[in-house]
C-alpha positions as a Markdown table, in Angstrom:
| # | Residue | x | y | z |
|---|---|---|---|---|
| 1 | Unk | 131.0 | 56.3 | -41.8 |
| 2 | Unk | 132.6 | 58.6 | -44.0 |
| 3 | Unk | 136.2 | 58.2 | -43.9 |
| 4 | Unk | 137.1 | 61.1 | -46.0 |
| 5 | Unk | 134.7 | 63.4 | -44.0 |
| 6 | Unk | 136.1 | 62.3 | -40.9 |
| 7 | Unk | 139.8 | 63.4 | -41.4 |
| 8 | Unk | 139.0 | 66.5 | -42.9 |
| 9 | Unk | 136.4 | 67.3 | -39.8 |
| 10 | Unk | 139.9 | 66.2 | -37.6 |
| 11 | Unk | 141.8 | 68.3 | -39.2 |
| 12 | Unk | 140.0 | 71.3 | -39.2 |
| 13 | Unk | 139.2 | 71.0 | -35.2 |
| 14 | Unk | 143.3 | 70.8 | -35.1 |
| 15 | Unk | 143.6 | 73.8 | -37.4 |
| 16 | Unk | 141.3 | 76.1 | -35.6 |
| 17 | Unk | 143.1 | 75.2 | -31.8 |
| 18 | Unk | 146.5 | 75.7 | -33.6 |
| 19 | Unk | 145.8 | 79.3 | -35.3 |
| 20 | Unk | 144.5 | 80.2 | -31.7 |
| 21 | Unk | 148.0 | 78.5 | -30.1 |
| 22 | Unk | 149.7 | 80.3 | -32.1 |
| 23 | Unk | 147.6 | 84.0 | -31.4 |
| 24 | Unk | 148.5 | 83.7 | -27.6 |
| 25 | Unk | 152.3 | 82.2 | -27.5 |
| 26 | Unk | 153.3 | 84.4 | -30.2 |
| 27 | Unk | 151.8 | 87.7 | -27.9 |
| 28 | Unk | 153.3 | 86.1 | -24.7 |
| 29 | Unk | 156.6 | 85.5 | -26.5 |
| 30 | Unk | 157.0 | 89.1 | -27.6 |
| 31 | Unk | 156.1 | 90.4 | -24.7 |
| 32 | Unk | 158.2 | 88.7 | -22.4 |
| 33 | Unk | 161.2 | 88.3 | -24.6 |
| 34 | Unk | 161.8 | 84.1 | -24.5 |
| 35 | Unk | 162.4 | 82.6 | -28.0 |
| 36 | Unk | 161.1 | 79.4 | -26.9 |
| 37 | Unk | 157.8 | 80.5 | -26.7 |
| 38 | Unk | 158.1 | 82.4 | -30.1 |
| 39 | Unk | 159.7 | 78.7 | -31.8 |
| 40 | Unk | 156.8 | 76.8 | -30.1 |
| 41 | Unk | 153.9 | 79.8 | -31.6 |
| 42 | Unk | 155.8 | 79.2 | -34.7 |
| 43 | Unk | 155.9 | 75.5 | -34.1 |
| 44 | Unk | 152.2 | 75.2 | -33.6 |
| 45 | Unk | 151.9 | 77.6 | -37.2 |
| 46 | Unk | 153.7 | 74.2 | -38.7 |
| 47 | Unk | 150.7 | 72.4 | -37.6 |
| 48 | Unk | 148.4 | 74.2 | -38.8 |
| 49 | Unk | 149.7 | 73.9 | -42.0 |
| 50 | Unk | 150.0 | 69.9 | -41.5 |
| 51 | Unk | 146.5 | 69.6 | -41.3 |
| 52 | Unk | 145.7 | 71.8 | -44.2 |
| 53 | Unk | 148.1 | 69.4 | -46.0 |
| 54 | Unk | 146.1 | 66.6 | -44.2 |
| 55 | Unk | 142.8 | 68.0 | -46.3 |
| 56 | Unk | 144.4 | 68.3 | -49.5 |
| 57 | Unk | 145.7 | 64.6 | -49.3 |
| 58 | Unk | 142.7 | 63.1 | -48.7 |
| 59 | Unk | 140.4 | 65.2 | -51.3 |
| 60 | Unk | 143.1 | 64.2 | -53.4 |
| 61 | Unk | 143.4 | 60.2 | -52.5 |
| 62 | Unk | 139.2 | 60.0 | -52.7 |
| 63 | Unk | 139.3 | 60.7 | -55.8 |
| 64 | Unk | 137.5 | 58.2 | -58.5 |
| 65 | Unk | 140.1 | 55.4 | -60.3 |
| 66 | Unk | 140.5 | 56.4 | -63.8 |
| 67 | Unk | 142.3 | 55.4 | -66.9 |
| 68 | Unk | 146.0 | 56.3 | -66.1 |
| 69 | Unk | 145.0 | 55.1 | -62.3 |
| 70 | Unk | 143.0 | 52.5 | -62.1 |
| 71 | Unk | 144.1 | 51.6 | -58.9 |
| 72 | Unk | 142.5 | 54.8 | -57.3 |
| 73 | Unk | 144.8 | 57.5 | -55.6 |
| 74 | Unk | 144.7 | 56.2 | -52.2 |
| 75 | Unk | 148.4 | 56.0 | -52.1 |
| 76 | Unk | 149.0 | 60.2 | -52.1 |
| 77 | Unk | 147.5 | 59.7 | -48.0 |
| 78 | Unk | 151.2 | 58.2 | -47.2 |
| 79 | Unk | 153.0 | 60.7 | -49.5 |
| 80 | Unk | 150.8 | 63.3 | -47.0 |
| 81 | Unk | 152.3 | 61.6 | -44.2 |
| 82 | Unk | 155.7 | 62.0 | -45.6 |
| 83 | Unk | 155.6 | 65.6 | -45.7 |
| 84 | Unk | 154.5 | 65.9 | -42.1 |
| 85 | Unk | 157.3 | 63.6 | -41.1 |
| 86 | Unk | 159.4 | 65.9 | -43.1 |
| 87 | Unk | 157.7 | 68.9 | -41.4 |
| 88 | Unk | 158.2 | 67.2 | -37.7 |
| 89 | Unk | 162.2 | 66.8 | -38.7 |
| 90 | Unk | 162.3 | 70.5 | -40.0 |
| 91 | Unk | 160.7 | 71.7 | -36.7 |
| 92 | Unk | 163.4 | 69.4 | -34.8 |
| 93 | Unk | 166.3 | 70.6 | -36.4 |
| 94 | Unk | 165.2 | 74.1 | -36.0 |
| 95 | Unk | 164.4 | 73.9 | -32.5 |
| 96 | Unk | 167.9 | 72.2 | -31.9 |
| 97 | Unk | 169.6 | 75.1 | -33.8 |
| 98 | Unk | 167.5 | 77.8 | -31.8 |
| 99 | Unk | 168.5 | 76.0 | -28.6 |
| 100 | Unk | 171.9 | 75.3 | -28.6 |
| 101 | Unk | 172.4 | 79.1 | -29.4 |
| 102 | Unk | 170.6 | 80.1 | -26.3 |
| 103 | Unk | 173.4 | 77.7 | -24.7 |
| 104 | Unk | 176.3 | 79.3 | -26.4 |
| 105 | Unk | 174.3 | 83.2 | -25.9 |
| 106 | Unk | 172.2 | 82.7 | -22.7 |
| 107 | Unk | 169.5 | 85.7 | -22.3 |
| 108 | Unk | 167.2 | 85.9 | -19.4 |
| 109 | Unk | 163.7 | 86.5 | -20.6 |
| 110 | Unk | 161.0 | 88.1 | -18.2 |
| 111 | Unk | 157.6 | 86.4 | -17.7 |
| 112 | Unk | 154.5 | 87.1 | -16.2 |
| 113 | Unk | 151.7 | 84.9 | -14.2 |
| 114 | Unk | 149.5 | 85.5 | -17.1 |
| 115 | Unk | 152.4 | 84.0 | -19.7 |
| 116 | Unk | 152.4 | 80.9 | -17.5 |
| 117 | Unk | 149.0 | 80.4 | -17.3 |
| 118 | Unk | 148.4 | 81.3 | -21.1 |
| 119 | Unk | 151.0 | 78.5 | -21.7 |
| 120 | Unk | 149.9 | 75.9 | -19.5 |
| 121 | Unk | 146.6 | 76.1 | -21.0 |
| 122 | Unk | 148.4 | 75.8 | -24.5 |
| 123 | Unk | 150.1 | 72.6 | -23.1 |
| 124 | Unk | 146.6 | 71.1 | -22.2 |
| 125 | Unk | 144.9 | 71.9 | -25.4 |
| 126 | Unk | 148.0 | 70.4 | -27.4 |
| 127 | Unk | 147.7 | 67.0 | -25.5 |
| 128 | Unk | 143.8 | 66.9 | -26.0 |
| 129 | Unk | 144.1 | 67.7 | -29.4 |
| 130 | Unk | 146.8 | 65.3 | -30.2 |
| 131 | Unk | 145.1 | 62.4 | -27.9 |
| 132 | Unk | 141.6 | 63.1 | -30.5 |
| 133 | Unk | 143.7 | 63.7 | -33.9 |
| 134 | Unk | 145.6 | 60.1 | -32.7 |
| 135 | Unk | 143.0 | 58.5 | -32.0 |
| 136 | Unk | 140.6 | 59.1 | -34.8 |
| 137 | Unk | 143.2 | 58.2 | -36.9 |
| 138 | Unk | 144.3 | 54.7 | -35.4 |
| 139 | Unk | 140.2 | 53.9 | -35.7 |
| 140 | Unk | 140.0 | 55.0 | -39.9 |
| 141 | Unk | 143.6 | 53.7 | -40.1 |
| 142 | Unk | 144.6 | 57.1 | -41.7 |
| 143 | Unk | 148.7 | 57.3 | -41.0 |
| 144 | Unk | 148.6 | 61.1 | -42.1 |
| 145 | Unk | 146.0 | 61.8 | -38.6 |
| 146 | Unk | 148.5 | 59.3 | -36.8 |
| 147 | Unk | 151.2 | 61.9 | -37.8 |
| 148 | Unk | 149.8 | 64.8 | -36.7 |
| 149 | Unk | 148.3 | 63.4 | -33.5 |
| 150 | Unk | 151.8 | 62.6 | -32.6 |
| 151 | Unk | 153.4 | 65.8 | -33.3 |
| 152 | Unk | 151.1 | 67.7 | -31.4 |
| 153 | Unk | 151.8 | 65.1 | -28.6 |
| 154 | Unk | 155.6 | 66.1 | -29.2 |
| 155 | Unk | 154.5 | 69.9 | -29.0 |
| 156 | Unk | 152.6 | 69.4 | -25.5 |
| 157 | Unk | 156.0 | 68.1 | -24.2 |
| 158 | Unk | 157.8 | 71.2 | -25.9 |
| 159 | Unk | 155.3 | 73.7 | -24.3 |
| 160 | Unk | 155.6 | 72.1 | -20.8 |
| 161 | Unk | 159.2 | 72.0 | -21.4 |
| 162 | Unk | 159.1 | 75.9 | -21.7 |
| 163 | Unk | 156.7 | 76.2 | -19.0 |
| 164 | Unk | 159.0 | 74.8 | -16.6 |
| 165 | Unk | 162.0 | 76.6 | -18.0 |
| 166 | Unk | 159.5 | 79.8 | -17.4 |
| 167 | Unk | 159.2 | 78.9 | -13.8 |
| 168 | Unk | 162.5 | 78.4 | -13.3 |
| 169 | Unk | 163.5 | 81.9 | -14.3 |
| 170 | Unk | 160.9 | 83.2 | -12.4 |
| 171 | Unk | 161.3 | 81.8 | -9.4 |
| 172 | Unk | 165.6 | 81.8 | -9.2 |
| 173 | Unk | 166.4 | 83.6 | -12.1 |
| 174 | Unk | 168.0 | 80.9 | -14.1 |
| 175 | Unk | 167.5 | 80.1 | -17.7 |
| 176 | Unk | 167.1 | 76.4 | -18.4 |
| 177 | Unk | 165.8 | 77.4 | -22.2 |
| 178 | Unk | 168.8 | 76.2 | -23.6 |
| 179 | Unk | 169.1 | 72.9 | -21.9 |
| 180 | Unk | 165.4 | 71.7 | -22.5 |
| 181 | Unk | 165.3 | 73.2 | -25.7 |
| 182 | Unk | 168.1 | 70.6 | -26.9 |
| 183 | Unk | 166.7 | 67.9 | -25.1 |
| 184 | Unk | 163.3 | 68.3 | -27.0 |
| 185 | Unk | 164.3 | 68.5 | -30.2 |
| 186 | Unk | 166.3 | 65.4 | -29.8 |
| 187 | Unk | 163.4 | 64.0 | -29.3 |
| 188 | Unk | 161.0 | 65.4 | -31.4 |
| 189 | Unk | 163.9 | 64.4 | -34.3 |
| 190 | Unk | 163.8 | 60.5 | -33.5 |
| 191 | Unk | 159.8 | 61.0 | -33.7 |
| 192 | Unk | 159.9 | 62.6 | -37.0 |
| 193 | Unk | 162.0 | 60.3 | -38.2 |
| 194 | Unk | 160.3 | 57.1 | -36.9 |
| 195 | Unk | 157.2 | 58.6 | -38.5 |
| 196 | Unk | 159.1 | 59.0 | -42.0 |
| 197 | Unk | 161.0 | 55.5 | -41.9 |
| 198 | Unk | 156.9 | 54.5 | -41.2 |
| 199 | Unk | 155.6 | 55.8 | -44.0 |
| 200 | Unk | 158.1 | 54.9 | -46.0 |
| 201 | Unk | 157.8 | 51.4 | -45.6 |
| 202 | Unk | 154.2 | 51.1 | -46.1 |
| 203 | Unk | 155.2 | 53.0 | -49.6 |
| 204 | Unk | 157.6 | 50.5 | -50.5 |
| 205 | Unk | 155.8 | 47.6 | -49.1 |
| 206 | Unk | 156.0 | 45.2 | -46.3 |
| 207 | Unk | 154.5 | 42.4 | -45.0 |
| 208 | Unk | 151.1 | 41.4 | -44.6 |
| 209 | Unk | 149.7 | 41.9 | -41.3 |
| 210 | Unk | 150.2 | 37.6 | -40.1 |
| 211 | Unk | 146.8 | 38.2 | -37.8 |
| 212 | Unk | 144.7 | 39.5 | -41.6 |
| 213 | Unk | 146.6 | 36.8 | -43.6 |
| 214 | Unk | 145.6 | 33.7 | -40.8 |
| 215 | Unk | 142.0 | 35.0 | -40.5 |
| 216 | Unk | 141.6 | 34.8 | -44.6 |
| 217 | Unk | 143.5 | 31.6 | -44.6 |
| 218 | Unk | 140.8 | 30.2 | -41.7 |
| 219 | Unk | 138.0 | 31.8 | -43.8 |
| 220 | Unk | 139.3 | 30.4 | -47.1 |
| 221 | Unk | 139.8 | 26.8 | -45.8 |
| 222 | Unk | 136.7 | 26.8 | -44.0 |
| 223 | Unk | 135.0 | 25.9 | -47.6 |
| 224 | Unk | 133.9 | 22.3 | -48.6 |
| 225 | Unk | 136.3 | 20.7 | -51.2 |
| 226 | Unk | 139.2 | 23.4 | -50.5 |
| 227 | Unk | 142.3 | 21.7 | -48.7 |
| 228 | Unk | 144.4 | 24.8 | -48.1 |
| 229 | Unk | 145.2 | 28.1 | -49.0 |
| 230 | Unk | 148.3 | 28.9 | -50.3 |
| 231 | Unk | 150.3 | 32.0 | -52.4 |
| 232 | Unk | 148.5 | 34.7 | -50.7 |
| 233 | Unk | 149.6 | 37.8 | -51.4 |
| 234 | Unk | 148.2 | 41.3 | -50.7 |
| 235 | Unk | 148.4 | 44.5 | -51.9 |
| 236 | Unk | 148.2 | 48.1 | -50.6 |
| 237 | Unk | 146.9 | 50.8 | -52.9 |
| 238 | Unk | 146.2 | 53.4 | -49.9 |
| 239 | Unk | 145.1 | 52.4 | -46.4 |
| 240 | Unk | 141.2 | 51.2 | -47.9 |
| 241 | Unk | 142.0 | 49.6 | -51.2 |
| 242 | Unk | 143.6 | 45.9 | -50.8 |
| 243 | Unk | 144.1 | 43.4 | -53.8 |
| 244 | Unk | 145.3 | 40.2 | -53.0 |
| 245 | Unk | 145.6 | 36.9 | -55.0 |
| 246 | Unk | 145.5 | 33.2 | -53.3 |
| 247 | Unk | 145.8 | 29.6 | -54.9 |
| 248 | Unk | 143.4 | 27.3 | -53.3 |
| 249 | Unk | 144.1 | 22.9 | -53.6 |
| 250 | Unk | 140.9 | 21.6 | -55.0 |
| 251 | Unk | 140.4 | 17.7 | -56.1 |
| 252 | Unk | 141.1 | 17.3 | -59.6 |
| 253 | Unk | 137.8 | 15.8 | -60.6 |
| 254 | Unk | 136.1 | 18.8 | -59.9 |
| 255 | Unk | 134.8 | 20.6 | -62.9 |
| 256 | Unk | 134.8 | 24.2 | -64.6 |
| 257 | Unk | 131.4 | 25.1 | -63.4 |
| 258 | Unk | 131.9 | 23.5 | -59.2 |
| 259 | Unk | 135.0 | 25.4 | -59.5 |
| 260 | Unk | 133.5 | 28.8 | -60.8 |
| 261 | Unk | 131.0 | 28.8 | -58.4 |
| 262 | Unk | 133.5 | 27.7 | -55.4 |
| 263 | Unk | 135.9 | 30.4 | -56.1 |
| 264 | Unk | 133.2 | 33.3 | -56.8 |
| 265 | Unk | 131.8 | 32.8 | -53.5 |
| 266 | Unk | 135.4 | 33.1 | -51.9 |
| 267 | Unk | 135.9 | 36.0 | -53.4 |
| 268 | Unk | 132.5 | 37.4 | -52.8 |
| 269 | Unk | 132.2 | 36.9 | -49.5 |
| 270 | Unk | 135.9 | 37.7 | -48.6 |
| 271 | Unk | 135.1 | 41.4 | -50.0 |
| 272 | Unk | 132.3 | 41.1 | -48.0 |
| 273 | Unk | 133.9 | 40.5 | -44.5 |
| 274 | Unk | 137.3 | 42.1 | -45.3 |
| 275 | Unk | 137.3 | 44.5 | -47.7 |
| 276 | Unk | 140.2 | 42.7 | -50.1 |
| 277 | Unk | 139.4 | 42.0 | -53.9 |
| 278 | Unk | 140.7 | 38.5 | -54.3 |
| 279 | Unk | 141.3 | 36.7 | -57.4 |
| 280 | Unk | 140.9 | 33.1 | -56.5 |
| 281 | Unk | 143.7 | 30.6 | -58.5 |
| 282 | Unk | 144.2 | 26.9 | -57.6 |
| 283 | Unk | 146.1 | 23.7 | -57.5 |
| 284 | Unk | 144.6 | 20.5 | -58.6 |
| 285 | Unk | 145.0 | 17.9 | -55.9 |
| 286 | Unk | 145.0 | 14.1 | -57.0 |
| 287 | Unk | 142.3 | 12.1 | -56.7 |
| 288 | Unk | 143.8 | 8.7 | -57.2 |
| 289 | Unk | 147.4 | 9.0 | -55.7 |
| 290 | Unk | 148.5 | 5.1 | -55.1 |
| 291 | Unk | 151.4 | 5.8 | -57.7 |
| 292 | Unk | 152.2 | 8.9 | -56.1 |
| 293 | Unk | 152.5 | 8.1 | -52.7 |
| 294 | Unk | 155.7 | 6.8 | -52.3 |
| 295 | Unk | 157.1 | 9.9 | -54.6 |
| 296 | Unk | 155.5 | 12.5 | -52.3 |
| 297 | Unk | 156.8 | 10.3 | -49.4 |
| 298 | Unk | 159.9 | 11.0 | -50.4 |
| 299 | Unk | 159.5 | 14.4 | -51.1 |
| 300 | Unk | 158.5 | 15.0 | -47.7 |
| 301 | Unk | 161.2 | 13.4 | -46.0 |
| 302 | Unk | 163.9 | 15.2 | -48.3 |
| 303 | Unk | 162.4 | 18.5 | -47.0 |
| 304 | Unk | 161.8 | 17.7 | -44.0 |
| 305 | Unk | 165.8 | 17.6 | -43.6 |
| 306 | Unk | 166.5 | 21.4 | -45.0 |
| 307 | Unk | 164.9 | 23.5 | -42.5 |
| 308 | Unk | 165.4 | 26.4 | -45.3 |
| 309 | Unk | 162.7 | 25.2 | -46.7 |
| 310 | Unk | 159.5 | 26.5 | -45.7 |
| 311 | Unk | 156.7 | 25.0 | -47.7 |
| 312 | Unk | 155.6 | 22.4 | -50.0 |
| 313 | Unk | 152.5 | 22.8 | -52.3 |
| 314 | Unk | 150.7 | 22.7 | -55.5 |
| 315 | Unk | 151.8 | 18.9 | -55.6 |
| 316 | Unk | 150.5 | 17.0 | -58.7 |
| 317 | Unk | 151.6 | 14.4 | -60.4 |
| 318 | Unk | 150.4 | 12.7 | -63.9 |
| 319 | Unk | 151.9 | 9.0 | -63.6 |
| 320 | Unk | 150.7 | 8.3 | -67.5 |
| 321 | Unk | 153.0 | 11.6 | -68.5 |
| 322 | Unk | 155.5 | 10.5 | -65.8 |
| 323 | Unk | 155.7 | 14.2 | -64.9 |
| 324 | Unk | 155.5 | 15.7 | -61.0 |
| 325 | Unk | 155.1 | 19.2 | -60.3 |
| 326 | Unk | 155.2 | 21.2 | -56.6 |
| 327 | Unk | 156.0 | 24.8 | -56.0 |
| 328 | Unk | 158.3 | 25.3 | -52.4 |
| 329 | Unk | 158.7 | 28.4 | -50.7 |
| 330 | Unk | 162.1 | 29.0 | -49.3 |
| 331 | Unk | 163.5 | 31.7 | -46.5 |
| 332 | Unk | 164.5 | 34.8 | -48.0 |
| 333 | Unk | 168.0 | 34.2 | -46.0 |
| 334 | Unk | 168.8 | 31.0 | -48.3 |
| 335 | Unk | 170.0 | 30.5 | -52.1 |
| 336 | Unk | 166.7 | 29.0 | -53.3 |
| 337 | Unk | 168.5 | 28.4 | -56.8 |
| 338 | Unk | 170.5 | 25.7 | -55.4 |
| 339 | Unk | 168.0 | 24.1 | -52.9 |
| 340 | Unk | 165.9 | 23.7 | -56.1 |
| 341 | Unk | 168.5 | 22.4 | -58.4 |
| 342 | Unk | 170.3 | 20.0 | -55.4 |
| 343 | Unk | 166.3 | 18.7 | -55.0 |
| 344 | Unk | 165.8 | 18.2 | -58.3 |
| 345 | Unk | 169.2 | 16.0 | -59.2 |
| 346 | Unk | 168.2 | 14.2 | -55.8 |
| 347 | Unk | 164.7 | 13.7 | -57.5 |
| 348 | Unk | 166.1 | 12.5 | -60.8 |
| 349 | Unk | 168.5 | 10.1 | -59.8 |
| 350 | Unk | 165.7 | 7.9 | -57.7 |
| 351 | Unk | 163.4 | 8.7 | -60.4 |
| 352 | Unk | 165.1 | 8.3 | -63.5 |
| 353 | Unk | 161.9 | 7.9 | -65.7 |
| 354 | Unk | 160.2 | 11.1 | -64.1 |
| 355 | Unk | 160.8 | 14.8 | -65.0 |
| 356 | Unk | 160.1 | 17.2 | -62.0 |
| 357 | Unk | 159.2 | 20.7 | -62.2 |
| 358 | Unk | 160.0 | 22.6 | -59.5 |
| 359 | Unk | 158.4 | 26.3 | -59.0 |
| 360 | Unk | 159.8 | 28.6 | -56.6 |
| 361 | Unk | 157.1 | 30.6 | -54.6 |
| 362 | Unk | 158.3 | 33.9 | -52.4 |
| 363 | Unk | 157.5 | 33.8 | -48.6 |
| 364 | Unk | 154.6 | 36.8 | -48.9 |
| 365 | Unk | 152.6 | 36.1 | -45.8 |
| 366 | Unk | 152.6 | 34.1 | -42.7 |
């Protein structure tokens, strides 16, 4: 499947509907007088241009990595999404403005059957359109169709909204424009901006998905001579292009060649089955610990009283260097500083004749 193909193929099927949308309600909004109609034609003009904004993203992100970016341009699909978000807000506001001066200036405006049914219609398309644009973009993971499928969701609830303010007015001759209109735009503001805070984050960076981060870490410790996977930490150049790192525990006897060939087939086949270019690091593991054991005993049981502390690896020790090294990971709400340096007096003072080197790790992934 061609991803880029796909969302430009959506976005065009949501262009053409909208341009037609916006043929009909802007006719039956002239003719019959009611703002709301003539905000939503105008409204649905927006998304037309979303999805023409849609299609320059994404020829834009499929470009080919180059020099200055060698990371590719798969990011400019989230700065897409941020201008529909921004788009969705502007529509919101002006909607809210529109409506809250047909509360303040009521004006009855006359329909017809053939405005209702030209509208109920629109209120149909908009759903099926946003339901397809939604959906093809959860399956290609593409934010920027998510976006648009859910503002056109927004714009089938701001057409039926007008609908039944039409029928209203037809039926007792009261005008409940106003009233909806406010409503709606509330609500299409808290979308736009749940869509922007969205986007946003995946921009700034968040944590890995935990269900992606366990599978690797099952896939990765399901290798002969590997005794866990730690460090893992992935990164999100656009919603196709993933580089990660990970520090696998190996023995120590191994040697340069088992370990090239153990870590190239990681990597290999975890591009393979995910997707993610990994670069494969790792922790030597002792063979022989009996002079270690009662060190890492100890260790464990100082840790096992600070519940700050959430992991312990990368253990190694070199008892004819009397050195011991480990790397902990502590929560983000905790001074790591001072766990570190309270561990490491603790350390000392039992073992006077070792020196300790303690690394602190980050929390990344689950």
């Amino acid at each position: 499947m061609d991803r880029s193909k796909t969302i430009i193929r959506t976005s065009v099927v949501g262009i053409l509907v909208n341009l037609v949308l916006v043929a009909f309600k802007m006719v039956v909004g002239l003719i019959s007088g009611s703002i709301a109609v003539v905000l939503d034609a105008v409204n649905n003009l927006g998304d037309a241009l979303s999805s023409i904004i849609t299609i320059i993203g994404t020829k834009l992100a499929g470009k080919r990595p180059d020099k200055k970016h060698p990371y590719g341009y798969g990011r400019i699909e989230y700065l897409t999404s941020v201008i529909i978000a921004v788009i969705v807000l502007i529509a919101g506001i002006t909607s809210l403005r529109e409506s809250v001066e047909k509360l303040i200036h009521p004006t009855q405006a006359t329909y017809t059957v053939i405005s209702l049914v030209i509208i109920a219609v629109a209120v149909v398309a908009k759903f099926l359109v946003g339901r397809y644009v939604k959906g093809v973009g959860k399956r290609i993971n593409a934010q920027s169709l998510v976006a648009s499928g859910s503002d056109a969701f927004f714009d089938a609830i701001l057409s039926f909204a007008t609908l039944v303010a039409a029928a209203v007015s037809m039926l007792w001759g009261v005008s409940l424009e106003g009233i909806l209109g406010v409503i709606i735009s509330i609500v299409i503001i808290k979308a736009g901006v749940e869509m922007l805070l969205e986007t946003l984050n995946s921009i700034i960076g968040v944590r890995a998905d935990s269900e992606l981060t366990g599978a690797l870490k099952q896939t990765i410790c399901g290798y002969d001579r590997v005794y866990g996977a730690y460090d893992l930490t992935l990164h999100n150049y656009g919603p196709t292009e993933i580089i990660g790192s990970v520090h696998i525990e190996v023995d120590d006897a191994m040697t340069a060649r088992e370990i090239h060939r153990l870590t190239r087939q990681i990597s290999t086949d975890v591009y393979a089955q995910y997707g993610i270019v990994l670069t494969v690091g790792i922790y030597a593991s002792n063979t022989d610990q009996t002079d270690l054991s009662e060190i890492r005993t100890y260790v464990e049981q100082l840790l096992a009283e600070r519940p700050e502390v959430l992991q312990m690896h990368g253990f190694y020790g070199e008892p004819e260097k009397k050195t011991v090294s480990f790397d902990l990971v502590v929560d983000f709400s905790a001074d790591a500083d001072a766990v570190k340096r309270e561990l490491q007096e603790m350390l000392t003072e039992r073992y006077p004749d070792y020196t300790f080197i303690i690394l602190l790790d980050t929390d990344y992934s689950d």
